[in-house]
C-alpha beads as a LAMMPS data file, in Angstrom:
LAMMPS data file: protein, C-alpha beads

307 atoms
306 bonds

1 atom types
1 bond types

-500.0 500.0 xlo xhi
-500.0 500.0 ylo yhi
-500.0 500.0 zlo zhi

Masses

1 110.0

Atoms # bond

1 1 1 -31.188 -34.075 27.158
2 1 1 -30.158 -37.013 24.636
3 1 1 -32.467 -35.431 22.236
4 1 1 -30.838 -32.250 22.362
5 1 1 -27.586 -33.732 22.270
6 1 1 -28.473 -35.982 19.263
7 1 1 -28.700 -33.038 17.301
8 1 1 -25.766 -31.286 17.754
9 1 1 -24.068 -34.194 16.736
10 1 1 -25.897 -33.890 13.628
11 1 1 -25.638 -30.612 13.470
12 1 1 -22.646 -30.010 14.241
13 1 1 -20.690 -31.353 11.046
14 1 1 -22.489 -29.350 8.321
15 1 1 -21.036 -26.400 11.032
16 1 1 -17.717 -27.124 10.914
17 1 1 -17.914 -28.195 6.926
18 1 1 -19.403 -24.548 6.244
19 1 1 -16.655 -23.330 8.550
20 1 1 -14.332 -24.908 6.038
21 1 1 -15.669 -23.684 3.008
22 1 1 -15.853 -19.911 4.776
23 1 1 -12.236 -19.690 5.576
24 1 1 -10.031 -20.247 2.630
25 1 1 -6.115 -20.239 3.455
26 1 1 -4.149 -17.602 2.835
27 1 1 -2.091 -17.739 -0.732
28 1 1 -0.277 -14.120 -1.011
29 1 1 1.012 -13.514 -4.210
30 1 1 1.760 -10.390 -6.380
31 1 1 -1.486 -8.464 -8.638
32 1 1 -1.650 -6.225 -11.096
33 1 1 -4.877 -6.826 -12.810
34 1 1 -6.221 -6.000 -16.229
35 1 1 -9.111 -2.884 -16.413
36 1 1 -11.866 -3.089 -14.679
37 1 1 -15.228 -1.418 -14.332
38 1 1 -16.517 -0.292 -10.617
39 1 1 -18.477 2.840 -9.273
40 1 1 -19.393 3.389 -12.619
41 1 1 -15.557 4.560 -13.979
42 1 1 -13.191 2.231 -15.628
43 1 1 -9.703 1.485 -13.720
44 1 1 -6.489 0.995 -14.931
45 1 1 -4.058 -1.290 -12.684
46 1 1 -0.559 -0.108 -13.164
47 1 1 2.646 -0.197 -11.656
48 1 1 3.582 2.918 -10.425
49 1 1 5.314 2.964 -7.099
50 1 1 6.254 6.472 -7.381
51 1 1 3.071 7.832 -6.612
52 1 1 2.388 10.725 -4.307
53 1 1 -1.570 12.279 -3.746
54 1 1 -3.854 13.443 -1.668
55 1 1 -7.443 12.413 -1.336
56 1 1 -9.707 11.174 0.840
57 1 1 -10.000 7.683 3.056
58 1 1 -12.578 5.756 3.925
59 1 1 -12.863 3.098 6.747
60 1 1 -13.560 -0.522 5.575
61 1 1 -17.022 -1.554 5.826
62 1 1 -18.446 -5.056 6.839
63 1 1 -19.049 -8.121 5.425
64 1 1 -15.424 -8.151 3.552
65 1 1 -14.297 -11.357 2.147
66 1 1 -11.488 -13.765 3.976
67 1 1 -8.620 -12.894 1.850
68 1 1 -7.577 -9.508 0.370
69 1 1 -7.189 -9.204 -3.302
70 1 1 -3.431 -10.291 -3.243
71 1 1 -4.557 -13.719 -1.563
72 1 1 -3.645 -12.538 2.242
73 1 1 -5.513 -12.710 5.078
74 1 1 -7.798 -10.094 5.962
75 1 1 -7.914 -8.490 9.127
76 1 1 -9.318 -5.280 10.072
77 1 1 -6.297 -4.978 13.146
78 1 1 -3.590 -5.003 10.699
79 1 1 -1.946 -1.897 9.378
80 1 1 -3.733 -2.468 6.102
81 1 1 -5.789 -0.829 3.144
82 1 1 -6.871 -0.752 -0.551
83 1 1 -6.104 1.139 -3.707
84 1 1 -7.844 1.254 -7.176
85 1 1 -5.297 0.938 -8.938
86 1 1 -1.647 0.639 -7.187
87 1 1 0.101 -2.642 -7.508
88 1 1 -0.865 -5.409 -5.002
89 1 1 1.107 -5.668 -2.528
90 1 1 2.065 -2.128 -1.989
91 1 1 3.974 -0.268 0.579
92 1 1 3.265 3.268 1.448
93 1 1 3.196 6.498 3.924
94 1 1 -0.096 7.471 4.867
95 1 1 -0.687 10.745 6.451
96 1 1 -4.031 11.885 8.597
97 1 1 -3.293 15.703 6.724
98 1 1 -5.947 16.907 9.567
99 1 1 -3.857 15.365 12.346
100 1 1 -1.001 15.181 11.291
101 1 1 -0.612 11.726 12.556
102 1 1 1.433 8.901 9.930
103 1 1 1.849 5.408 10.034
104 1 1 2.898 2.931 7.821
105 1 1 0.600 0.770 5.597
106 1 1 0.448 -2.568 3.455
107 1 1 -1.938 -1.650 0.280
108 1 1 -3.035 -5.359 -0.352
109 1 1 -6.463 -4.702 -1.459
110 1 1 -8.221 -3.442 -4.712
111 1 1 -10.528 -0.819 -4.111
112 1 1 -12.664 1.407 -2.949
113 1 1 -15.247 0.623 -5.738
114 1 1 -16.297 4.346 -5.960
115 1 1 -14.463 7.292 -7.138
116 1 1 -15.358 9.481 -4.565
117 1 1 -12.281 7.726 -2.088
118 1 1 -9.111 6.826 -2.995
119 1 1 -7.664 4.539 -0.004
120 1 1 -9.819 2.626 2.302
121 1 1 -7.909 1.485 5.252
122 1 1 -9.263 -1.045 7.946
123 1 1 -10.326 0.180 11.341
124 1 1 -7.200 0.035 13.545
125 1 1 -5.923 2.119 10.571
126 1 1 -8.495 4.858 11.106
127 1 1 -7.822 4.670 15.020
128 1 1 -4.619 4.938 15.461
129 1 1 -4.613 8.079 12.376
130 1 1 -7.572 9.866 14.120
131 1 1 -10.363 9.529 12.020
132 1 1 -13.222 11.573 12.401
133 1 1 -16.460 10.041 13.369
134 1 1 -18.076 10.293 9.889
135 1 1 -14.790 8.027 8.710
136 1 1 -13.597 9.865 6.271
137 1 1 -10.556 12.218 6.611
138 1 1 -8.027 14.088 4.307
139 1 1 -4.692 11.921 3.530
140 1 1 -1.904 11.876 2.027
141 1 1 -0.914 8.575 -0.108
142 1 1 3.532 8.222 -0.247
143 1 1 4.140 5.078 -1.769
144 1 1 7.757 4.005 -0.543
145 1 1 9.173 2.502 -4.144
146 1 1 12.508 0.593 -2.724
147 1 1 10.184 -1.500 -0.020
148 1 1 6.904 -2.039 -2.198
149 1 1 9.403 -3.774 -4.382
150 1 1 11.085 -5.683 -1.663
151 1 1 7.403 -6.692 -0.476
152 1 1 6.749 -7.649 -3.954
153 1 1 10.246 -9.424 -4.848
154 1 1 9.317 -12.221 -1.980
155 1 1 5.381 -12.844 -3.743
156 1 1 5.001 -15.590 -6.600
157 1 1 4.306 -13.880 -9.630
158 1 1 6.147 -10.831 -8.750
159 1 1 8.352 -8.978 -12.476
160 1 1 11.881 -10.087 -11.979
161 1 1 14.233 -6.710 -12.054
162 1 1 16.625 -6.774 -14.698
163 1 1 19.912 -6.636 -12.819
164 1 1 23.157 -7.212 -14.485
165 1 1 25.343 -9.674 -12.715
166 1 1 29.014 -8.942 -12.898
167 1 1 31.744 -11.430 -14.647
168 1 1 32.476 -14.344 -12.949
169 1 1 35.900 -15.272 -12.350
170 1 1 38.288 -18.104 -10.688
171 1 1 38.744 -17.426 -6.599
172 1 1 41.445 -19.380 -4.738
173 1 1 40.879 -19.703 -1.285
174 1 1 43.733 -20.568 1.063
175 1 1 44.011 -21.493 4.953
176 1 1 47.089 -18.804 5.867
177 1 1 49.024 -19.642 9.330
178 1 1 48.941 -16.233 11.559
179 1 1 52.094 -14.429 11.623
180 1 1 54.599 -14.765 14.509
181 1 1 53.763 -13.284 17.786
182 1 1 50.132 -13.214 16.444
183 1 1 47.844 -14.295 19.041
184 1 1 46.436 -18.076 18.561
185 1 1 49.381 -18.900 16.046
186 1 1 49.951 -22.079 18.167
187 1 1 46.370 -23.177 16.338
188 1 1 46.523 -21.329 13.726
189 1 1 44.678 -21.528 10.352
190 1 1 40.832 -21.601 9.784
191 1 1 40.211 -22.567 13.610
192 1 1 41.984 -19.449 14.903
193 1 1 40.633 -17.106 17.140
194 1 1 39.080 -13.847 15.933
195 1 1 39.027 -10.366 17.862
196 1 1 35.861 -11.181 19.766
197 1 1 37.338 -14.697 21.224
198 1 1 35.375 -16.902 19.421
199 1 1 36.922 -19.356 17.286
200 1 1 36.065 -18.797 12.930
201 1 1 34.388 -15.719 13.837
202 1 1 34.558 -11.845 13.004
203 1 1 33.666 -9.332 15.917
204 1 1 30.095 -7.524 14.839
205 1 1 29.216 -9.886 12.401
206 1 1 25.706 -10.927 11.907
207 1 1 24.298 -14.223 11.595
208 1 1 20.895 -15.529 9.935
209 1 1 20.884 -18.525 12.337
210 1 1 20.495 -15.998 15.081
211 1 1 17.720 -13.972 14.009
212 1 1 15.315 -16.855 14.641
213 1 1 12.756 -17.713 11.797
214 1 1 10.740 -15.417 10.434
215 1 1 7.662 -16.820 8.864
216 1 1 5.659 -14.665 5.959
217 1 1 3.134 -13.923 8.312
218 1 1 4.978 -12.226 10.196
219 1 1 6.777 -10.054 7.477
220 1 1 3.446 -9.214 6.310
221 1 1 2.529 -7.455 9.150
222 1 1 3.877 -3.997 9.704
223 1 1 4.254 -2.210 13.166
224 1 1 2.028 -0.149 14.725
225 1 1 4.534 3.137 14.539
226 1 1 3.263 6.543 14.391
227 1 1 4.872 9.622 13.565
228 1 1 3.513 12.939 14.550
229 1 1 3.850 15.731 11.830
230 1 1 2.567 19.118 11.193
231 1 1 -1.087 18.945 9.954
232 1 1 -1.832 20.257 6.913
233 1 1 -5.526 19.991 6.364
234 1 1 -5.586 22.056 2.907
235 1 1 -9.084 22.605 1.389
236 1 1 -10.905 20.427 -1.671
237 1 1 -11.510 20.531 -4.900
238 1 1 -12.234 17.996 -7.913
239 1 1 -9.589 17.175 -10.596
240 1 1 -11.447 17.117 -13.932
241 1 1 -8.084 16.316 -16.432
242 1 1 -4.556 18.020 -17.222
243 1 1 -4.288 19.051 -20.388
244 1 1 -1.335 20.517 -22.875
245 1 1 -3.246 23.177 -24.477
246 1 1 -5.855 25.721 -23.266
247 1 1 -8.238 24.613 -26.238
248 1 1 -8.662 20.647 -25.056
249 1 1 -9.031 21.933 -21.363
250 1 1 -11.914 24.599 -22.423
251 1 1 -13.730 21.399 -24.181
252 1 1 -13.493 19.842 -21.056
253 1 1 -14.540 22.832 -19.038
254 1 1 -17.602 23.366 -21.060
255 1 1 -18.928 19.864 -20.000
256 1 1 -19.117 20.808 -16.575
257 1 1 -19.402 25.055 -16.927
258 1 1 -22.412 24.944 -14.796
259 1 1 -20.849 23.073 -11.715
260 1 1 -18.432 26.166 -11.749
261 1 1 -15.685 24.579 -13.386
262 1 1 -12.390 26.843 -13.930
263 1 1 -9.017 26.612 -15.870
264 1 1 -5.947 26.823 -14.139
265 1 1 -2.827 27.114 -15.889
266 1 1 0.595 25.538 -14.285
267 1 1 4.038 26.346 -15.661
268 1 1 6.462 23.126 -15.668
269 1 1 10.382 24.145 -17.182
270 1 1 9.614 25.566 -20.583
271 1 1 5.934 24.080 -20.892
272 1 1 2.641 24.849 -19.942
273 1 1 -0.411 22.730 -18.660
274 1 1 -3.643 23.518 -18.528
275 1 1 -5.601 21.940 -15.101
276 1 1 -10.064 21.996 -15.482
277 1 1 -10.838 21.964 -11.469
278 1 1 -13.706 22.203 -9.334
279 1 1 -13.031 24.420 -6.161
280 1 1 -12.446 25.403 -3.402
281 1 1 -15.554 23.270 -1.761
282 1 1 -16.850 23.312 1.408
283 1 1 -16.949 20.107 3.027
284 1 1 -16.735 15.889 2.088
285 1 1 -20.644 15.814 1.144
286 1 1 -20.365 18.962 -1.293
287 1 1 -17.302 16.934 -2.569
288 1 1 -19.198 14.132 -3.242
289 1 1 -22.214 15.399 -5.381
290 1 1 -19.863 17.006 -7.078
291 1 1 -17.745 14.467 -7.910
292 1 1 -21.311 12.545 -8.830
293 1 1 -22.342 15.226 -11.244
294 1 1 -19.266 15.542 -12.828
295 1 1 -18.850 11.607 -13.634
296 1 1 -22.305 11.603 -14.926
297 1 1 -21.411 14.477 -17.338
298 1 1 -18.659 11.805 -19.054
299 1 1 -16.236 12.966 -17.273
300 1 1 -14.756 9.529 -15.697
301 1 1 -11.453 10.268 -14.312
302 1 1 -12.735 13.067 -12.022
303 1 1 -11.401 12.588 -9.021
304 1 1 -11.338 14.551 -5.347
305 1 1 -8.056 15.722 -4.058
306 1 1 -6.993 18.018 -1.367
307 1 1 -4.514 20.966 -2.307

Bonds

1 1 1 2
2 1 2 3
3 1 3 4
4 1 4 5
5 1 5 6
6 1 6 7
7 1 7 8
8 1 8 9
9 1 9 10
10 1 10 11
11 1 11 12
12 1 12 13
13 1 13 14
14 1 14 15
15 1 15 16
16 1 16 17
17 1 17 18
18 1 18 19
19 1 19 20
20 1 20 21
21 1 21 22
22 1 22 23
23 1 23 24
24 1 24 25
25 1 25 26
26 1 26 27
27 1 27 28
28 1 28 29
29 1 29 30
30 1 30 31
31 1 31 32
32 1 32 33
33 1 33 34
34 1 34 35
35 1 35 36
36 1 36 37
37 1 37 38
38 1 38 39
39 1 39 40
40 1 40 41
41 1 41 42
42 1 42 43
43 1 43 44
44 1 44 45
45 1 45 46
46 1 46 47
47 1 47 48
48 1 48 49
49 1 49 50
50 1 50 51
51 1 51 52
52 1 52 53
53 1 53 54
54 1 54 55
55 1 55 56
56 1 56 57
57 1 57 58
58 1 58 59
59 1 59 60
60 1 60 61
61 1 61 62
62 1 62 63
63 1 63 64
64 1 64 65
65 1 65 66
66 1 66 67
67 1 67 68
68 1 68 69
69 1 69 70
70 1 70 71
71 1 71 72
72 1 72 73
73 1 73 74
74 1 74 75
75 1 75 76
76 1 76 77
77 1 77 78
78 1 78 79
79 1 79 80
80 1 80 81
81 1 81 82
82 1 82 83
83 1 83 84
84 1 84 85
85 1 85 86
86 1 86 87
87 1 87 88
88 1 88 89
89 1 89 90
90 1 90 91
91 1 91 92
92 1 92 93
93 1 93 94
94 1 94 95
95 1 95 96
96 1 96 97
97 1 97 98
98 1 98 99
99 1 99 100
100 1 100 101
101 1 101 102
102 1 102 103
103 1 103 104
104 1 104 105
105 1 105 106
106 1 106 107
107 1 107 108
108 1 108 109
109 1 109 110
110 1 110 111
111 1 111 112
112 1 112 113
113 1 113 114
114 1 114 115
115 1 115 116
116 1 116 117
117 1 117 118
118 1 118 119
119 1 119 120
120 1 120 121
121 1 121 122
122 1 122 123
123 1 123 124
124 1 124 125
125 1 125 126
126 1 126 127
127 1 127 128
128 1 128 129
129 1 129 130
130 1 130 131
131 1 131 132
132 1 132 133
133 1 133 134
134 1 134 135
135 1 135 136
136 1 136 137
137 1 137 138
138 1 138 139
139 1 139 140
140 1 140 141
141 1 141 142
142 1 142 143
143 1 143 144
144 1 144 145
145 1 145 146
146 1 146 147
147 1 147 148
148 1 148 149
149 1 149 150
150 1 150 151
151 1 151 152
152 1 152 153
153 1 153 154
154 1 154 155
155 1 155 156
156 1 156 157
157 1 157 158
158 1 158 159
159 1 159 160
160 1 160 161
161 1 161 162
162 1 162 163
163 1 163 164
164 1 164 165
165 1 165 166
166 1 166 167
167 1 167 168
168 1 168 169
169 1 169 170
170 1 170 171
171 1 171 172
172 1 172 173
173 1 173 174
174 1 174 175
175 1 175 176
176 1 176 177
177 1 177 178
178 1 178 179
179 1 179 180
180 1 180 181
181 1 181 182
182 1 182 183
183 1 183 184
184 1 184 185
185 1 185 186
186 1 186 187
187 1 187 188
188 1 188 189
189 1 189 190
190 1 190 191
191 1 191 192
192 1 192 193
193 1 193 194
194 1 194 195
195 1 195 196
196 1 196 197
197 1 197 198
198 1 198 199
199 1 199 200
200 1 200 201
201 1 201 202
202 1 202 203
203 1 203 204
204 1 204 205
205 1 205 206
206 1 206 207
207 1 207 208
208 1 208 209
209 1 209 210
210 1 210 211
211 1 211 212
212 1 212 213
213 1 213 214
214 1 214 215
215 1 215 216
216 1 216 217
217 1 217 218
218 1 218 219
219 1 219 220
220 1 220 221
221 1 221 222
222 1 222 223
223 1 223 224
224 1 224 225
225 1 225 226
226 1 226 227
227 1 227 228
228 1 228 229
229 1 229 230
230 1 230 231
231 1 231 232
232 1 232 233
233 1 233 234
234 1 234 235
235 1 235 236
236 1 236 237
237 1 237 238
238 1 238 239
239 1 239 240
240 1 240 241
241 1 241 242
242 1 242 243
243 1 243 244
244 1 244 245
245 1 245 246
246 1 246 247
247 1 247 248
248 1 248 249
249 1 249 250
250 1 250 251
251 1 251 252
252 1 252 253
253 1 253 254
254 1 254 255
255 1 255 256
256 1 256 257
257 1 257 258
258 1 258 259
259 1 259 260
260 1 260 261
261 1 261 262
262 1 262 263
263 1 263 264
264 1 264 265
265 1 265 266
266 1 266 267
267 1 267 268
268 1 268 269
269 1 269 270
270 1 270 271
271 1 271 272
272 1 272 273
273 1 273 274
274 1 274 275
275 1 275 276
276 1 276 277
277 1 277 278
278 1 278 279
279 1 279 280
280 1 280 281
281 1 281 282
282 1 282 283
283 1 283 284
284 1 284 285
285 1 285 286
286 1 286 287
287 1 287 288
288 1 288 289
289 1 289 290
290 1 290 291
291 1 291 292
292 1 292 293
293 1 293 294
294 1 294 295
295 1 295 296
296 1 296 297
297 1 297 298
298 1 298 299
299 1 299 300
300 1 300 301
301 1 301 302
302 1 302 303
303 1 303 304
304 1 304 305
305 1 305 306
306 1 306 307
């Protein structure tokens, strides 16, 4: 019994040392990132908070580090996932388009490090949306611009927005005695009663102090709330570029001609684009080898979407 005793209290310090050096505190602060390289595709971090597409998801897998890209803690309860490219952190509407089932979600992660998915969200994520068992399912990607920039605004290292202050100019500020007949003239001035009773106060008015503290934790972690929409499962196919001219998307059509590429041409105001696509395909495998084949043609911004 001593013996086995004696070394757990040897052992026992290099265990709580690596225990240490395992769990890093959390440090969230805004990310962009310069290019990098991953699945085999270059990505380019940028900061568009405007963006609106539909892919596929992916669950996250094990073994993920302590902290998410943007320095938080990561947790695979939280209402969480990760973009390639979307600046970190981000706030967006994710939709299951097969279930129709939405939820809110804090992109604080870069990745997936393939092409073939463009979100991966943790696993209460893919619960409470209705993931099928294979994990991945059709979704839509809303980021919400006005709160991604709010999230973003409270970060160190977050761009300042340019907002032009207006002039300022000399304010007089005065104690004024209630009129006659008013109620609480006998006290009157800045200890007078308001219209809810209480004295130096305005009826309906809110007050910090009474909101209790709320720590960045907390503000980090959004709600569990689900809304149910109507499904709209659509079918897939694989982006291979937009183009202004039939002549550059033919080039690019040509590279891929025997994976049964096709042209599509789309009509925006007075101007015409020129879309090389992949589709309609059968099912998330089929997607994938696709997707595969087309990258290793030199086409690196393919990309599966649902339409």
């Amino acid at each position: 019994m001593r013996r086995r005793v004696a070394r757990l209290a040897a052992v026992l310090p290099g265990v709580l040392l690596a225990a240490c050096v395992l769990s890093p505190t959390p440090a969230p602060h805004y990310v962009l990132g310069e290019p990098y390289q991953a699945g085999g595709v270059w990505w380019y971090p940028r900061s568009d908070l405007r963006l609106d597409v539909r892919g596929l998801a992916e669950v996250y897998d094990g073994g993920h580090p302590p902290l998410t890209t943007d320095g938080e803690a990561f947790d695979q309860a939280a209402m969480a996932g990760e973009n390639q490219t979307l600046p970190l952190p981000a706030i967006a509407l994710v939709t299951n388009l097969e279930t129709g089932r939405q939820v809110k979600l804090r992109i604080n992660d870069r990745g997936p490090p393939t092409p073939r998915r463009m979100l991966a969200v943790t696993r209460r994520v893919a619960q409470v949306l209705g993931f099928p068992p294979g994990g991945v399912a059709r979704v839509r990607l809303e980021v919400l611009e006005g709160e991604s920039q709010a999230a973003q605004s409270a970060l160190p290292g977050a761009p300042k927005l340019a907002i032009a202050a207006a002039p300022r100019g000399a304010v007089a500020v005065a104690n004024l005695a209630p009129p006659p007949g008013a109620r609480g003239s006998a006290g009157g001035g800045a200890g007078a009663a308001g219209p809810g009773g209480t004295p130096g106060t305005t009826q309906g008015a809110s007050s910090t102090a009474d909101a209790g503290p709320a720590g960045p934790a907390a503000a980090m972690r959004l709600p569990e709330t689900v809304t149910q929409v109507v499904p709209e499962p659509g079918t897939l196919w694989i982006d291979l570029g937009r183009f202004p001219t039939y002549e550059f998307a033919n080039m690019q059509r040509a590279a891929v001609a025997r994976l049964g590429a096709t042209i599509v041409s789309e009509m925006h105001g007075n101007g015409e684009t020129f879309t090389v696509t992949i589709g309609p395909i059968q099912d998330v495998a089929q997607a994938d080898r696709l997707l595969d084949q087309s990258v290793a043609a030199g086409i690196a911004d393919a990309q599966i979407v649902v339409r």
